[in-house]
N, C-alpha and C positions, 0 to 999 in steps of 0.2 A: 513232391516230398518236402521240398523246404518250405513251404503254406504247411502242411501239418505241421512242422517242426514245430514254427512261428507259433501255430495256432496252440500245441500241446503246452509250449514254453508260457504263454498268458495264462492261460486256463492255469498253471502250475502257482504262478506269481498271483493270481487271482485269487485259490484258493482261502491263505489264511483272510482277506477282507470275507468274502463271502462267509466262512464261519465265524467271524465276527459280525456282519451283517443279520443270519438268522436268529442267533439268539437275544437282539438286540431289540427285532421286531416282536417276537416273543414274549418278554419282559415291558416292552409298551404296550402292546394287545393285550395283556393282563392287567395292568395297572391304571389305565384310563382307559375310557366309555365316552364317548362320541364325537365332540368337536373338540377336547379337550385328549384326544387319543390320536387323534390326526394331528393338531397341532403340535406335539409333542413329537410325533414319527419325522414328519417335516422335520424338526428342527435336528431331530437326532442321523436323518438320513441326510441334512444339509453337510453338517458338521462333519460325518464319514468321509462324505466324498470330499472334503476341504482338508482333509488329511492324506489323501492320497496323490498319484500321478495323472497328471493330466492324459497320461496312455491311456491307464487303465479306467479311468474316468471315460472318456470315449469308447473303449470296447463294452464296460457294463452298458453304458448307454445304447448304444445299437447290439448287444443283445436284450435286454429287457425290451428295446425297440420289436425287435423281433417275435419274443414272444406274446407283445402285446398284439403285434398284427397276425399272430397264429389264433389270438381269441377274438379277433375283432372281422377276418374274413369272412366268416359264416354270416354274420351280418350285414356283411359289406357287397357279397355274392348277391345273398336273397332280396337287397333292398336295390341292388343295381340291377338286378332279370326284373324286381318290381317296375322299377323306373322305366325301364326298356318296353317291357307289356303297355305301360301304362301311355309311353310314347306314341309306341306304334298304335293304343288305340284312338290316340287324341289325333296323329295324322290321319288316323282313317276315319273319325268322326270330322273332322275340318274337312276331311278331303266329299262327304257326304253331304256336311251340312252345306260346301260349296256348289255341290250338286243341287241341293234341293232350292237353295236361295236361286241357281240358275232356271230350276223349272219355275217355282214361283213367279218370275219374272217372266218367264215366257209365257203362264199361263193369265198373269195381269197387266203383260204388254198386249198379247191376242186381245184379252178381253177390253183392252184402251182404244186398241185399232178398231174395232167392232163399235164402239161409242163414238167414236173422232166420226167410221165411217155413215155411220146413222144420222150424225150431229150435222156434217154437209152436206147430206142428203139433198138436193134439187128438189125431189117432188112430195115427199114429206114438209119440207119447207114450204113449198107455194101450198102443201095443205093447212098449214098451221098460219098463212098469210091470208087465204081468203076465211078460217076457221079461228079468229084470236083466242075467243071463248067457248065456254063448252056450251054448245047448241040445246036451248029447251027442248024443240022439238025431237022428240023420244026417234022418228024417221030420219030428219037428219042426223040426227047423231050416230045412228045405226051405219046411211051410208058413209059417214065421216072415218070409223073407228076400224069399218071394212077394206075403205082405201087404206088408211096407216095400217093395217094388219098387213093387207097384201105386201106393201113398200119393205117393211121392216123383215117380214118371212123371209121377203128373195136374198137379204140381207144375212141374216143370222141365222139361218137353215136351221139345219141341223143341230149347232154348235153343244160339245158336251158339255160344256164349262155354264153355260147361259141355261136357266131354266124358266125364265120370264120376264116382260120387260114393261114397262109403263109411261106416260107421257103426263107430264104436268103444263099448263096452259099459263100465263103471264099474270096469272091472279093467285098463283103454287094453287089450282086448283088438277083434279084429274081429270085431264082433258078425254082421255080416252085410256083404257086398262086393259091388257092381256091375263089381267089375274083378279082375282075376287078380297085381294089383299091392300088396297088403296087405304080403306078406314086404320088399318095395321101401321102401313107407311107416314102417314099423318100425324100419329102420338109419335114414331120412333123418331121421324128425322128431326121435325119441330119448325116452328118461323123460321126461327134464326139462320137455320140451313138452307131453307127453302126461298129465303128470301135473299140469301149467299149467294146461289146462282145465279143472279140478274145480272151480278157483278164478276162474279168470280169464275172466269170462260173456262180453267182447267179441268183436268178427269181427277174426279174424285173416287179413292175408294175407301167407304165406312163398313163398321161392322165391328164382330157379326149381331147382329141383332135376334131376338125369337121371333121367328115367322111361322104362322101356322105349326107353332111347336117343335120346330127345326134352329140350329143357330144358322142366319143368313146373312151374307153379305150383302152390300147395295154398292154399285158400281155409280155416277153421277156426272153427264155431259149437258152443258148449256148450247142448246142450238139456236145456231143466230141466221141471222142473213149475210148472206154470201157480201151482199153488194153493198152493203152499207154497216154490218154488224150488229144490227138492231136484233133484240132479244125476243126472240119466237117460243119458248119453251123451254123445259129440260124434256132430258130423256133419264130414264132409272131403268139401271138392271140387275134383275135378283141373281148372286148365286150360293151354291148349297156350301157349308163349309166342308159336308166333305169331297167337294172337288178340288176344297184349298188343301185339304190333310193328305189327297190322295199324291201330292208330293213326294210325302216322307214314308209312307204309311205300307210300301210293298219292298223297302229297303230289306236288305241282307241285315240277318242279325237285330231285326226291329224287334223280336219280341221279348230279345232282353234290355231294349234301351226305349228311353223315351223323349221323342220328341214335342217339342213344345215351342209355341211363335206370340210372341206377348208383343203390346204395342208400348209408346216411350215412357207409360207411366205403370207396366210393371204387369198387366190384367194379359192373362189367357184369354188370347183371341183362338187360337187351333191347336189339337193336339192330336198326336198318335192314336193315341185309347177313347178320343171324343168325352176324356173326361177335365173337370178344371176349367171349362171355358165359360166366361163372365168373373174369375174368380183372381181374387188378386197373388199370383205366382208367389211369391215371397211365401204367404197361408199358406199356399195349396202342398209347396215344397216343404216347408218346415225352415226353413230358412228365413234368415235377418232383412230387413231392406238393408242396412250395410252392403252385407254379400254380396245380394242383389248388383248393389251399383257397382262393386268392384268385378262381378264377374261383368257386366256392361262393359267395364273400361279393362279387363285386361285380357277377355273372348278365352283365359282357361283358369278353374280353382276348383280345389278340394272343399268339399263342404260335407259336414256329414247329415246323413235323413234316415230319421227312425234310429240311430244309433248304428247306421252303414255309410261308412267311407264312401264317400258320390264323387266322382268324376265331371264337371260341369264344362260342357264346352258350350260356347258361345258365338253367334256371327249376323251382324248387324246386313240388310237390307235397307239400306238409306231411302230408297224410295219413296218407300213408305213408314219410315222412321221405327221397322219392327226389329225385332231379335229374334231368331231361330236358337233355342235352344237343344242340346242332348243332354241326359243322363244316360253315366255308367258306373252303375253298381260294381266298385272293384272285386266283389265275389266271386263275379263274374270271368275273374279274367286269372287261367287257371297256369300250375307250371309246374315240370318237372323235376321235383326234388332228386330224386338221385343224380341226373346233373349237374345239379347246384353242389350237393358232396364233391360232387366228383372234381369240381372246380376248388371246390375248398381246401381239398386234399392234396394237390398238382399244388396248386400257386404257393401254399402255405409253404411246403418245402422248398422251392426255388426261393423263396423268398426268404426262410432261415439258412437256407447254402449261400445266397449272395449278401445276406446282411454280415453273415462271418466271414468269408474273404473282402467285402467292405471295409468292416472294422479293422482288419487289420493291415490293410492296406492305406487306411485311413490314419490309422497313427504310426504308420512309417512316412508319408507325406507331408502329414500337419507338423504334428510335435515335433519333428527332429528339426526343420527349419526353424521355429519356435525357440527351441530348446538355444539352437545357434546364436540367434539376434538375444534373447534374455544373458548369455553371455559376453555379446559386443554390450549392451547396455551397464552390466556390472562394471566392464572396465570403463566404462566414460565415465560411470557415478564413482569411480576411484581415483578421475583425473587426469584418465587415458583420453584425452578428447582428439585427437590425428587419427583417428580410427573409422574405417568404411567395413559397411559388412555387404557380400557379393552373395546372388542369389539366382540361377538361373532358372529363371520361368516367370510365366507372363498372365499367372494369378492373383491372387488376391495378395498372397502373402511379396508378391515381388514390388508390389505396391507399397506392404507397409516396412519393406528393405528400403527400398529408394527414398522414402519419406523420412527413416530416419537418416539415412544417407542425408538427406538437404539437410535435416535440423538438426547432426552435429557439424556441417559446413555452417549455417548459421548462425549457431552457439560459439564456433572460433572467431568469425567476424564480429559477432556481436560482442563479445569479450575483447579483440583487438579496437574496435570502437572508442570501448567505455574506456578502456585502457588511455587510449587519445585522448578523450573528452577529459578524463582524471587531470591528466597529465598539463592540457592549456588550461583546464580551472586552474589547476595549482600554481603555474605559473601566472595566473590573471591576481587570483588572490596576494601574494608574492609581492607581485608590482604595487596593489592597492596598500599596500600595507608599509611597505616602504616609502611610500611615498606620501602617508601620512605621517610617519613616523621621522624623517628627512626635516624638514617644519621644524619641529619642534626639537629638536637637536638645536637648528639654529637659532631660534626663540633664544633659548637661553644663550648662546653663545654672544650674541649680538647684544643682551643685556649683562652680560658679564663685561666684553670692551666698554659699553657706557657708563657702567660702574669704577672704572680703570680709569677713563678719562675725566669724568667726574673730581676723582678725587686728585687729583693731577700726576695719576701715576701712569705718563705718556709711554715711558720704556717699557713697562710692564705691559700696556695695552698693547705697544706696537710686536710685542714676543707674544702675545695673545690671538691677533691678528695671523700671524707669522704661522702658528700651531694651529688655530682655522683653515687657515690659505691651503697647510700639508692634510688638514684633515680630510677638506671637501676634496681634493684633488685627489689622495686614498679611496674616497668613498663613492666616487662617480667611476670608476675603474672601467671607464670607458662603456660605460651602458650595461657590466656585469650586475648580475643579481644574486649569482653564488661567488665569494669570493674565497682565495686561499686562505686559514686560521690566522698564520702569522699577519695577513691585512688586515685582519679584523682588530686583532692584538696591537699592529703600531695606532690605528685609529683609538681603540679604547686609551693607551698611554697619552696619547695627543690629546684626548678630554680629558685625564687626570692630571696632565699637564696644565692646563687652565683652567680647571677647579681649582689647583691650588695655588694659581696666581689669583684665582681671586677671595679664597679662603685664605690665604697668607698663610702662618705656620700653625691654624687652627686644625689643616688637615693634609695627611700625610698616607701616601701609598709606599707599596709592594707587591711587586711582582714578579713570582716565583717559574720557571720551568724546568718540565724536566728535561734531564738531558736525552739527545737526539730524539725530540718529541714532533722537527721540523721535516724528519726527513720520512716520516709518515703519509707527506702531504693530503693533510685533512682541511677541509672545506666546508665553509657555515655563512649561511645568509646575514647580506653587510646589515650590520648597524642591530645584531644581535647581543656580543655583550655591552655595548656603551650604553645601553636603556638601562640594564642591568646594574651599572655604574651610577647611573644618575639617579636612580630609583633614591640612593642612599641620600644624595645630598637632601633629596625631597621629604624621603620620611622618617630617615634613621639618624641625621646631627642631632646633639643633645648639647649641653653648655660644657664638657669636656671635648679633650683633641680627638677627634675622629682620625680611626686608622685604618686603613682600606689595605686587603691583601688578599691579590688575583693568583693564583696555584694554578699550570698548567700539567696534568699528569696523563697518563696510558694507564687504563687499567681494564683486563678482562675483552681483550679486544675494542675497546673504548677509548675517547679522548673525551676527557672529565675537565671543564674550567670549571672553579670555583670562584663565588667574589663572596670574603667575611667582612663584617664592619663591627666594629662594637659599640653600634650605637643602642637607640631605646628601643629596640626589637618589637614584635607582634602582638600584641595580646591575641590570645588563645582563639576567641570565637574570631575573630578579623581572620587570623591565618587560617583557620576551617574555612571560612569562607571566600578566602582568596585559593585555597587548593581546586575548592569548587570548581570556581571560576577556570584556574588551570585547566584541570580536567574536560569540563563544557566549555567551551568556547562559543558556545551559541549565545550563550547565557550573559559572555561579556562583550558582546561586539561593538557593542559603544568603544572601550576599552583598547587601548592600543598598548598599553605597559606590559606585564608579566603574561597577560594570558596568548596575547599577542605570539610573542615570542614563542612560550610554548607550542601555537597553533601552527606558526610556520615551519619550525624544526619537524613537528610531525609529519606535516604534509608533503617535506622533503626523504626524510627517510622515513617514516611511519611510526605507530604507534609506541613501540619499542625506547623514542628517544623522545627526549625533551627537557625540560625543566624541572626542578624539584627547590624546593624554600623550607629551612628549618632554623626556628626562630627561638628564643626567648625573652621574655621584659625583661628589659636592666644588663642585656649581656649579649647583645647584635643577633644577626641575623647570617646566614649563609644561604647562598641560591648557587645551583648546583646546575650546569649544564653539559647533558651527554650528547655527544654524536658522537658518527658508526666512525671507528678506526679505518682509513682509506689500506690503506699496508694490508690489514690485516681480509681485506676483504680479496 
């Protein structure tokens, strides 16, 4: 009862697509004609199913499934009983033509042992030793031809298969003849054969030939001597071909099949019907040499003759390099259709009763696990990444659970990684940067004392020296690279301090804070504002007193330095193009001044914080630096 439920509840939810589906096909089947009406159903039946559930997507599929296998049985039955028929004829035509290649062989191994036996005949031999040649004398040749009759009779008796036999003499003459067919055998076999045997000691069998208006085989043994192998003669024996056909030729079922024995280039040498022999099989059949060669190499094919589906079986005879063929006319081969109903009618239903409990047993298995993992996915693509999704079973889908299992386990390490890698760049750059920056601080300090000394102002140099000695000693803060604000702040005084010993009363500071701005305890990489400071003396003095005043403030969860000066300010395109620079830092890494500064403030808190400069000609300059309020965080 709960499979009907299931099944009524689809079929319900089904509903409204499928009346949307019929009248849609509808309106395409009217509107377009041919490949441009299919293309068009395609696209329109892609796009349905891409709007709906992936359930219901799999139940229409395995019912259309279904009813495509309700129209597709009936010729899946008839063509499967074909193939069965068609089997079982081709085992039983292999299992015949196995038979008959077995007679065959038995009837041209007898007929080989009959030649071997004749070939080392004793007293045949010492006839053809005191007789090399054929005797003129008309007497002796008569008693000559009467001993070899006698010899040869006790031999080959009876035999059915043998209907005459002849002797050729050392010169391919006919020494002696059982048949009035010699002048016959002369034009057939020719030199070249006849001169073969002197050399070529094996049993030959040729054919078939016209003999006295018959097609005949010729059988061929070189007889030698015993004692030494010197070549005494052939021996030739005729036989009828139809004692070669009488093989196949009382077989069950022959008189609707035909057999056929062609040699390796394709010609009917014997057949069932005594028809088609001398004639080249391929003609005779209606059939290709293609064909030909492929039914040779793969012994079964379809080929049709006359416009009738043929059945070709085929089986080689290596002996003598021949093929056995059958034909069968699949007309032939007859079956009962109401059966075949009766099959089509059975299966088709089982097969629409299990394709519907399939389906829907199928999207309670698939989709709902499905449905689960596209959920764990949402929340990791939302930044939920600590998340495992469980799945018990040992298919396909618990495969691709465990696989994302690994790869948000990998996605956290690989995130805690880079997080590291970040972390000692920052630090690596930090060091590189200070420590080009360190230098040049000194640079000028150390030409500031020589200017001091210079002019013989020793007190001033040695209070010069003195506010160095407290700077570097500030500044080296025991191998820190972050240090506390207010350290940064006594350092920057201690350079304003010796600026303006060696400016005299050309240039004059202030420095402003707010109150309890130290107990924030905020933190800024050393020797951050003293570049800032010195910027001024480098490019902001003008031929007025330079007044320098450094603003410590809080604001908005921020600690704000400011440094203004009034001196000759920025012309407009310089300051665009030193924001730039700000900005990219890629762009200035020669550059160790402002963008510098900027780039390590980022690196430390991010992008959030850094540097700003707002300038005018004729009326200073201010450069504004933000980091994160430590209090407030």
């Amino acid at each position: 009862m709960e499979n009907l439920r299931c099944t009524w509840n689809i079929f319900s939810n089904l509903s409204p697509t499928l009346v949307r589906i019929f009248p849609l096909l509808y309106n395409v089947a009217n509107k377009t004609r041919g490949d441009s009406m299919i293309e068009n159903l395609k696209k329109k039946v892609f796009h349905l199913f891409l709007g709906i559930s992936l359930k219901r997507r799999l139940f229409i599929t395995y019912l259309l499934l279904s009813s495509l296998i309700l129209m597709l049985t009936s010729v899946f039955f008839y063509t499967a009983s074909k193939k069965v028929l068609i089997k079982r004829a081709a085992l039983s035509s292999q299992q015949q033509l196995s038979l008959i290649t077995s007679n065959l062989g038995e009837k041209i191994d007898n007929i080989s042992n009959y030649a071997i036996t004749l070939s080392i005949n004793s007293n045949i031999a010492d006839v053809l030793k005191e007789n090399p040649t054929v005797p003129e004398n008309t007497l002796e040749h008569f008693l000559v031809n009467s001993e070899l009759t006698d010899q040869a009779q006790r031999i080959i008796g009876l035999h059915k298969n043998i209907y005459a036999w002849d002797i050729l003499d050392t010169e391919n003459h006919w020494f002696h003849s059982s048949t009035t067919e010699t002048d016959q055998l002369d034009s057939i076999l020719g030199p070249e054969v006849l001169d073969s045997l002197q050399t070529n000691l094996a049993f030959q069998f040729l054919g078939p030939f016209q003999i006295s208006g018959e097609p005949t085989f010729v059988a061929l043994k070189s007889i030698t001597n015993i004692d030494n192998t010197k070549y005494l003669g052939a021996l030739v024996l005729l036989i009828r071909e139809t004692n070669i056909s009488s093989a196949f030729r009382d077989l069950p079922d022959s008189s609707s099949r035909d057999f056929y024995i062609t040699d390796e280039n394709g010609q009917i040498l014997s057949s069932s019907s005594s028809g088609g022999i001398y004639k080249d099989f391929s003609s005779y059949t209606k059939i290709s040499s293609e064909n030909y060669k492929t039914l040779t190499e793969t012994d079964r094919q379809f080929f049709s003759v006359d416009g009738t589906d043929t059945l070709f079986i085929c089986k080689s005879y290596p002996d003598l390099n021949w093929n056995v063929i059958n034909l069968i006319p699949l007309e032939s081969l007859t079956l009962d259709h109401m059966v075949i109903l009766h099959n089509i009618l059975l299966i088709s239903i089982v097969v629409f009763i299990l394709s519907v409990f399939f389906s829907i047993l199928c999207t309670g298995t698939v989709t709902a696990p499905i449905q689960r993992l596209v959920e764990k996915m949402k929340s990791a693509s939302a930044g939920k990444l600590n998340i495992s999704a469980s799945y018990s079973s040992n298919d396909e889908l618990a495969v691709l659970y465990n696989q994302f299992n690994l790869m948000m386990q990998k996605i956290q390490t690989l995130l805690n990684d880079i997080y590291e890698e970040q972390n000692a760049k920052q630090k690596m750059e930090i060091r590189l940067l200070q420590s080009q920056i360190n230098p040049h601080f000194l640079y000028n300090t150390l030409n500031t004392i020589k200017s001091l000394i210079e002019i013989d102002m020793n007190d001033t140099a040695v209070k010069a020296v003195s506010a160095m000695s407290s700077f570097y000693r500030n500044s080296l803060s025991k191998g820190q690279f972050i240090i506390p604000l207010r350290q940064e702040l006594l350092l920057t005084e201690q350079y304003l301090y010796i600026q303006n010993l060696r400016y005299m009363d050309f240039v004059d500071y202030e420095i402003t804070y707010e109150p309890s701005w130290e107990d924030h305890g905020a933190e800024i990489p050393k020797l951050t504002i003293q570049p800032v400071v010195e910027n001024i003396f480098v490019h902001g003095l003008t031929s007025q007193i330079c007044h320098i005043h450094l603003i410590v403030s809080i604001k908005n969860g921020t600690i704000c330095i400011s440094v203004s000066d009034n001196g000759s300010g920025i012309p407009p395109e310089k300051l665009a193009e030193l924001n730039r620079s700000i900005r990219d830092f890629k762009t200035a890494r020669h550059s160790f001044g402002l963008p510098s500064i900027n780039h390590r403030i980022a690196l430390l808190y991010g992008e959030n914080y850094g540097l700003t400069i707002e300038s005018s000609p004729e009326k200073g300059t201010t450069v504004t630096i933000v980091i994160p309020d430590k209090k407030s965080d």
